[in-house]
N, C-alpha and C positions, 0 to 999 in steps of 0.2 A: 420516574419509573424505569425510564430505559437506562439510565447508569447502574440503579441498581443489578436488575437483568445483567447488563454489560460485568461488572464487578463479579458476578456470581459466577458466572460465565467464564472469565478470567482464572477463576478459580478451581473449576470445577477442570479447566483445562491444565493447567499444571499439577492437579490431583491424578488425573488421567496419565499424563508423562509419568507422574513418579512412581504409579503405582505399576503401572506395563513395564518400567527398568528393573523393578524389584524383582517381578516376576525370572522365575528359571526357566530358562528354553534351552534348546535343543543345542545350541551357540553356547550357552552359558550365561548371557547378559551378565546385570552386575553379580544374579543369583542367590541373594541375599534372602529371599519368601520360599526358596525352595528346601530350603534345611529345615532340620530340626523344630528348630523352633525352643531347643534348650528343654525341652521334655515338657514345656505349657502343650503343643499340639503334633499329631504325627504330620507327616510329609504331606500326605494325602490330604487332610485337614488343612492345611495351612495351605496349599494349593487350591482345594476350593473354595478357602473365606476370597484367597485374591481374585481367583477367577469370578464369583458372583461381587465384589467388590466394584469388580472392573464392567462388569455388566451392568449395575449400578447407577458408578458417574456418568458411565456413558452413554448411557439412556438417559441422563439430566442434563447434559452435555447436551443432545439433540433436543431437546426440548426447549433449552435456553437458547438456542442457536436458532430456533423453530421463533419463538418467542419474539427477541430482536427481529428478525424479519419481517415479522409482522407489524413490529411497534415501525421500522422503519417506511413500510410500504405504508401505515395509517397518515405519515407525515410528509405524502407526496400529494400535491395536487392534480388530481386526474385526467386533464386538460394541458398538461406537461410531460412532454417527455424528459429524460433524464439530460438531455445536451443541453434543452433549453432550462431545464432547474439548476443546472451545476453553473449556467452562463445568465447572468441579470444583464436585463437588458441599461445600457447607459441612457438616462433621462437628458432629453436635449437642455439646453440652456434656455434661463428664461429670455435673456437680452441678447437676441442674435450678433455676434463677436464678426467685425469687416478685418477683412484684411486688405491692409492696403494693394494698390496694385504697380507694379512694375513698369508697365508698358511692354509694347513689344519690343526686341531686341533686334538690329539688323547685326551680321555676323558677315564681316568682307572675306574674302578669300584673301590668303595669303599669300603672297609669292615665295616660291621657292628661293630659298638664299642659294648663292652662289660660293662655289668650294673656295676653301678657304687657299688663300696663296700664303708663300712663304715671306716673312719681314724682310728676311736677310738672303742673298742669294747664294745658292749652294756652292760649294768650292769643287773642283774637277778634278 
């Protein structure tokens, strides 16, 4: 159910972009629905099939958008918040795993070395 939704949705949303480019404004856009229309319809005509066109998808648009949210909020358990449904919790192990141990480490100080001399003695 919810893909189909989703799909429609998908669609109905790049019905919306294409049909709002077509459209003429004030700018010009692509202005392709503000002409003619080649003598099928006048200006005026062809401007309001887009305008109620546009009113339309996009009241389907919101309804599918309406839609999805709802199917998504039906598929949350209510006793979950969102950090802990996105985060499963990891199941411990059946046969508790040892880890060997090290022992403690004793750590000596170390003496500062002493500066280095030269092999060869310097010439004067």
């Amino acid at each position: 159910m919810a893909t189909i939704v989703l799909v429609i949705h998908i669609i109905l949303a790049l019905a919306l972009v294409g049909i709002i480019l077509i459209q003429k404004s004030e700018g010009g856009g692509l202005g392709i629905g503000g002409s003619g229309g080649g003598g099928f319809m006048t200006a005026r005509g062809t401007t309001n099939l887009l305008t109620r066109t546009t009113a339309i998808i996009a009241g389907m648009f919101i309804v599918t958008s309406l839609t999805l949210g709802i199917i998504a909020s039906r598929n949350r358990s209510p006793d979950r918040n969102f950090i802990e449904q996105a985060i499963k919790p990891v199941d411990a192990p059946a046969v508790p795993v040892e880890i060997p141990s090290i022992g403690p480490k004793t750590i000596e100080p170390v003496a500062p070395a002493a500066p280095a001399q030269p092999a060869v003695p310097m010439a004067k």
